[in-house]
Structures are given as structure tokens and as C-alpha cells.
KEKE-3310 file (N, C-alpha, C; in steps of 0.2 Angstrom, whole numbers, plus 5000, padded with zeros to 4 digits):
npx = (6026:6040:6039:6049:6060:6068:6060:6062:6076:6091:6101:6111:6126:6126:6138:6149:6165:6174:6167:6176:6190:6202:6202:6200:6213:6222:6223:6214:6208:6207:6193:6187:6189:6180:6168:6164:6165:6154:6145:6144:6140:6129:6122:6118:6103:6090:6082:6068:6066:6065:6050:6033:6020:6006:5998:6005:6006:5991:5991:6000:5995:5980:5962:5957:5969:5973:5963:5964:5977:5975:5972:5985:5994:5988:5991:6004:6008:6003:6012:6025:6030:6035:6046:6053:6052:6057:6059:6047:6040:6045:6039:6030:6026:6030:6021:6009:6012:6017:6000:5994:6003:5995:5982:5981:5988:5976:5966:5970:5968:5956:5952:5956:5950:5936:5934:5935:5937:5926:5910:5902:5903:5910:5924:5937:5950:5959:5965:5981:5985:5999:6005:6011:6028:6034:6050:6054:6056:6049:6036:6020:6024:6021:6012:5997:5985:5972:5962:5953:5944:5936:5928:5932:5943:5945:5935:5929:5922:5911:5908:5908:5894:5878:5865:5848:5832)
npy = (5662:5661:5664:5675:5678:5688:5698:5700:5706:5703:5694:5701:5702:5715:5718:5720:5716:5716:5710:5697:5695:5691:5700:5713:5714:5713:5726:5743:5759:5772:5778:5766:5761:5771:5768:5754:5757:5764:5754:5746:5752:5754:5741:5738:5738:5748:5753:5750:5740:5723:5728:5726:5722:5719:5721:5714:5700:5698:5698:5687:5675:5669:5669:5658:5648:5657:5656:5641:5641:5650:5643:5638:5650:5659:5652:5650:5663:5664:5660:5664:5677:5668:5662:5668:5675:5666:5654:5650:5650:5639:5630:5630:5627:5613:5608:5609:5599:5588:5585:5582:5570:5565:5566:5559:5547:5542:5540:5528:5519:5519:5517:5506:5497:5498:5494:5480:5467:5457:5447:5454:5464:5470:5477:5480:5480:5470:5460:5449:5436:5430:5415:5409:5404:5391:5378:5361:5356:5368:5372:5366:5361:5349:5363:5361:5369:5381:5380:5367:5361:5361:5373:5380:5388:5403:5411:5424:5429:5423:5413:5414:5421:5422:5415:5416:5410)
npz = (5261:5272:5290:5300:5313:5313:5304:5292:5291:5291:5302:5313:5324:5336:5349:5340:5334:5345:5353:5358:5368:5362:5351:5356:5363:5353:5349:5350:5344:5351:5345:5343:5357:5364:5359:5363:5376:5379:5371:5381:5393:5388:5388:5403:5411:5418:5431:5432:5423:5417:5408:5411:5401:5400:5387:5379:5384:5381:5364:5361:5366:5363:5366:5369:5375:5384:5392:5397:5402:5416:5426:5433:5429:5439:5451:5448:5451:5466:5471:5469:5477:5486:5480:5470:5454:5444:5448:5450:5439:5433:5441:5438:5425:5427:5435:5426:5418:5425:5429:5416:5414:5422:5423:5408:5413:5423:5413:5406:5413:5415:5403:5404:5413:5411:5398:5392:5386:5381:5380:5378:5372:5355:5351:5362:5371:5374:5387:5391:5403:5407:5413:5427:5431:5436:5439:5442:5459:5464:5473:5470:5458:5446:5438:5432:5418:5418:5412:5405:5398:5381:5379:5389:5382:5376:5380:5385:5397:5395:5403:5416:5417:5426:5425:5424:5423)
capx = (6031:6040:6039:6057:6063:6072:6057:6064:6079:6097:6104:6120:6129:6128:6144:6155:6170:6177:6164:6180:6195:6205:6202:6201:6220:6225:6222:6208:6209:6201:6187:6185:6186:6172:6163:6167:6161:6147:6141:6143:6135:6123:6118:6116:6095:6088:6078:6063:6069:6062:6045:6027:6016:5999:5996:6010:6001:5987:5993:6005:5991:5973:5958:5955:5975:5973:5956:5968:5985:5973:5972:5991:5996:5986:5995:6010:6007:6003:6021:6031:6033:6040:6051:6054:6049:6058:6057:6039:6037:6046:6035:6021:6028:6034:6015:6006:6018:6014:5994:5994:6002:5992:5976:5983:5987:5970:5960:5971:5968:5950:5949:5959:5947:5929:5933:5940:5938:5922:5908:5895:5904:5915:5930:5940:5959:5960:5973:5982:5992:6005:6005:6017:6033:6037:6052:6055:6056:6043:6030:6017:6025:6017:6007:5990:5982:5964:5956:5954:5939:5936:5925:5936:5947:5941:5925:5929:5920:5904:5906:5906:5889:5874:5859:5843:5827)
capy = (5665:5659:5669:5674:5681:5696:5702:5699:5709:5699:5696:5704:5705:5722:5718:5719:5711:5715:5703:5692:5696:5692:5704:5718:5713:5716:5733:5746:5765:5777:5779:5759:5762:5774:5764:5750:5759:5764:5750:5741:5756:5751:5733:5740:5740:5754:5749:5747:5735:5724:5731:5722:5726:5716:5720:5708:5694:5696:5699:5682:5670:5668:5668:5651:5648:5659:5650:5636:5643:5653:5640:5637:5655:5660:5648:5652:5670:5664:5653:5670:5679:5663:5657:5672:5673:5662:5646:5651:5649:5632:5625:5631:5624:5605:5608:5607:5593:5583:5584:5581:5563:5561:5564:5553:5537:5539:5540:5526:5516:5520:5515:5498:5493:5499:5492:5475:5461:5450:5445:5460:5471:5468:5479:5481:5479:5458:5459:5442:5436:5423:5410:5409:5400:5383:5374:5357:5358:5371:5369:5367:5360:5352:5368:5361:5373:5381:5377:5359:5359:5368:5380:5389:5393:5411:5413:5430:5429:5423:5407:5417:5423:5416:5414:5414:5409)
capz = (5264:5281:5295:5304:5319:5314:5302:5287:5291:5291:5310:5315:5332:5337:5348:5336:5333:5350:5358:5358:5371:5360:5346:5361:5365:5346:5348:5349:5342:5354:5343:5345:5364:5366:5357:5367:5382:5378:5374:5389:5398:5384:5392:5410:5413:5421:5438:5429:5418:5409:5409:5411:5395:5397:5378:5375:5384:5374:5358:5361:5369:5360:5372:5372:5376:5391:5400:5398:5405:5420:5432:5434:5430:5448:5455:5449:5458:5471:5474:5465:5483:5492:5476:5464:5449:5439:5452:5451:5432:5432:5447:5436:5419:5428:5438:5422:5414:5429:5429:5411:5413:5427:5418:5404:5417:5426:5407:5404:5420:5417:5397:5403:5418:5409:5393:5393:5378:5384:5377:5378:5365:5348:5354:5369:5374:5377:5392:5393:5407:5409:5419:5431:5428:5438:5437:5446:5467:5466:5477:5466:5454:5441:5438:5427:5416:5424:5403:5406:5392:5375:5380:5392:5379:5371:5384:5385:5404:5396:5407:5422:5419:5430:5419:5428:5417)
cpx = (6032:6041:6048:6056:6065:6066:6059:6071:6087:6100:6111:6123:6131:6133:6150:6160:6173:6171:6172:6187:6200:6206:6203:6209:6223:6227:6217:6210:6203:6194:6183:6183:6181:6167:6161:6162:6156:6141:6142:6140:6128:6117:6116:6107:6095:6084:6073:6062:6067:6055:6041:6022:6011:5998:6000:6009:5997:5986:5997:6000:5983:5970:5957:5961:5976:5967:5961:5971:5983:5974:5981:5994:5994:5990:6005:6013:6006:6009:6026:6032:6038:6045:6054:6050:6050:6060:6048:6036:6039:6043:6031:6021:6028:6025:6010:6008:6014:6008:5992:5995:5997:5986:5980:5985:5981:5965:5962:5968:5960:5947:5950:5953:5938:5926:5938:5934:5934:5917:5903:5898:5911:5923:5936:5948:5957:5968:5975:5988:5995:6006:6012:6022:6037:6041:6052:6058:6053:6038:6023:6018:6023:6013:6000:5987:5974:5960:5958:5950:5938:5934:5928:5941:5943:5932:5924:5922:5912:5904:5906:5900:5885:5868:5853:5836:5822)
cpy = (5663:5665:5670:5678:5687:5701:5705:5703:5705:5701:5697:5704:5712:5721:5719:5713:5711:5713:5698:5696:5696:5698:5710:5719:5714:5723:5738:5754:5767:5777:5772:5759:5765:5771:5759:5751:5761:5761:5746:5746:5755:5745:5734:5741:5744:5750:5746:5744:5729:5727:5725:5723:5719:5716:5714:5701:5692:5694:5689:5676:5670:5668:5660:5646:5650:5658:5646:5636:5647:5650:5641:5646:5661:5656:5652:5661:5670:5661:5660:5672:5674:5662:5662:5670:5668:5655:5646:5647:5643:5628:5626:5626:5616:5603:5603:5600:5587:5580:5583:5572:5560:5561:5557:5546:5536:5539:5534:5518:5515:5515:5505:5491:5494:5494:5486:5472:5457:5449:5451:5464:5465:5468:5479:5480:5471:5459:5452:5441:5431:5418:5409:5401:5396:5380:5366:5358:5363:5370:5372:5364:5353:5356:5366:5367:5373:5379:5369:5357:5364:5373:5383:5391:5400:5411:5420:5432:5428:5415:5409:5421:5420:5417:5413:5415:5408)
cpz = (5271:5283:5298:5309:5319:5310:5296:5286:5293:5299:5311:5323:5333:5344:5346:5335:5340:5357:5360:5362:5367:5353:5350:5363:5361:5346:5347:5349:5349:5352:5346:5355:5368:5364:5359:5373:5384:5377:5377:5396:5396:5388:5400:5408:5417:5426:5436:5423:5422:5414:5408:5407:5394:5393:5377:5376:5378:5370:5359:5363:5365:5366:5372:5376:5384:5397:5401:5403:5413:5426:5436:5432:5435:5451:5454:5452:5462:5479:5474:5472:5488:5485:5471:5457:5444:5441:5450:5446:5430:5436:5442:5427:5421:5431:5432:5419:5419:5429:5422:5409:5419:5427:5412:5408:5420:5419:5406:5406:5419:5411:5400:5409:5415:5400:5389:5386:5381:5380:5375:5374:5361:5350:5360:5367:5378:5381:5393:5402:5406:5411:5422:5429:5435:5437:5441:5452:5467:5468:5472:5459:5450:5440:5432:5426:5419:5418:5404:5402:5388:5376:5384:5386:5375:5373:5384:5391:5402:5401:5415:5423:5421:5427:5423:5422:5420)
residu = (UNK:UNK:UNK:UNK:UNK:UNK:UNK:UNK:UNK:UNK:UNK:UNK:UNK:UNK:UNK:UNK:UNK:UNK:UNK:UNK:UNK:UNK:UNK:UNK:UNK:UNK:UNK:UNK:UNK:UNK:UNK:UNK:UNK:UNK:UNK:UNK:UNK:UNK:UNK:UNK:UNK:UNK:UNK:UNK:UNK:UNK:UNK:UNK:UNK:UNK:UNK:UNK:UNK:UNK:UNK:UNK:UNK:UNK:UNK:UNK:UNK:UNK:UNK:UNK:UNK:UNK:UNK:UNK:UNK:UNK:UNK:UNK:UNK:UNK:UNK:UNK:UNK:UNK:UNK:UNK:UNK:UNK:UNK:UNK:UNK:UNK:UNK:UNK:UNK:UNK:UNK:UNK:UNK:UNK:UNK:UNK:UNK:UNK:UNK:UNK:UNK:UNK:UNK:UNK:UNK:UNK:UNK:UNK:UNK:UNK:UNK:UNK:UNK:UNK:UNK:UNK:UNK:UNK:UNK:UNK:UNK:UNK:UNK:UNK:UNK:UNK:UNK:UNK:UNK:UNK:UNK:UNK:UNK:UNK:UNK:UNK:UNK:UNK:UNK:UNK:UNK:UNK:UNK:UNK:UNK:UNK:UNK:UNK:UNK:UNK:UNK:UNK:UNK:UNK:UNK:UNK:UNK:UNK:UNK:UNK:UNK:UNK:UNK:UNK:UNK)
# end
């Protein structure tokens, strides 16, 4: 069984039909009127509106959800007085966002320079590079290759180790 939103109960516009200006300009019965204005004294919040019910946290976040989300949810209490609340909550949403790629490029930065393609292990990431591109009047130009014999090709940096016996 899917879950829904209304709770299994079919959703309605409790505006009516004269949510629409133009319907309201059609014409509205007295009875329509008071009803009308009622509800729009209806959607007025009272001061202590909306309210703050801790339970709701709870119930909505798992405890291991909320170690998580602690760090940055202090923070974001601590910015709320300078920024309000709803500048707060998006420092604190774009915060997390940030430090998320920014562990993922330093993990990334860390796998690429610890675990390179050489001779002392099977796996790794074999990073190649290019060789720079020379045409004629380049100084430098003809650029010879640094592999001038078979065995540099695919040494995978065993020829820069220094052997002592």
C-alpha cells in the first residue's frame, strides 16, 4: 500500500470556487459572502502562530538523522538572530551542501595522490598525461619523446627505484 499525503482521503480546495476573481465577479449570494469572509478571517494566524512542537522533530527525524543534522542545526541557531529564520535555514542547508563536496574533492584528491598505478600494487588509477603540443617555430621544437628505450614504456615508476644490495 502507498503512502499519501492526504491520508487516504481525496484532496479538495477548501477555497472554493471563488478562489478565482473571476468567479467572485459572476456573482455571489449573501450566504456566499459570509462565507467568503469568514474564510479569509479564517487564514489570518493568530500571534502565536505557527507553533514550535519538539515532538514533531522527533517523530520526523530518526536518532541517528538527528547526530547527523546537530552540528549544522547549532549553527544554524546561532546565525537565526543576525539573519532570521529562513536566511538561517538556507545558510544551513547550502553550509552542509558545501562541506559535503568538499569532503568529496579532498577524499578524492587524497584516493588520486595515495593510490596511483605503479609497480607495488595490482590496482590503482593510471593517470596519463599528454605531452605538450609543438608545432614548427616553437622553441623547442622538435620535442623528442623522454621513452627512448623499451623498458620505459609501462615501468609504472619501477625505474625510479634505487636498489641498494
Amino acid at each position: 500500500m502507498k503512502s499519501s499525503d492526504t491520508g487516504g482521503v481525496k484532496p479538495m480546495a477548501i477555497a472554493g470556487r471563488y478562489v478565482r476573481e473571476r468567479e467572485r465577479l459572476l456573482g455571489m449570494t449573501e450566504e456566499e459572502r459570509a462565507w467568503r469572509a469568514q474564510w479569509l478571517k479564517d487564514q489570518i494566524l493568530s500571534p502565536n502562530e505557527p507553533r514550535h512542537v519538539p515532538e514533531i522533530y522527533k517523530e520526523q527525524f530518526n536518532p541517528i538523522r538527528r547526530a547527523y543534522r546537530a552540528p549544522l542545526d547549532a549553527f544554524a541557531k546561532v546565525i537565526e538572530p543576525m539573519l532570521g529564520k529562513q536566511r538561517a535555514y538556507t545558510v544551513r542547508y547550502f553550509t552542509g551542501k558545501f562541506l559535503m563536496f568538499l569532503g568529496g574533492t579532498m577524499a578524492a584528491i587524497y584516493y588520486f595522490k595515495y593510490n596511483q598505478h605503479d609497480w607495488t600494487r595490482v590496482g590503482g588509477w593510471r593517470v596519463l598525461q599528454s605531452r605538450e603540443a609543438l608545432v614548427p617555430g616553437d622553441p623547442g621544437y622538435p620535442k623528442l619523446s623522454d621513452r627512448s628505450q623499451p623498458q620505459d614504456y609501462s615501468a609504472k615508476g619501477f625505474d625510479k627505484v634505487n636498489f641498494k644490495l
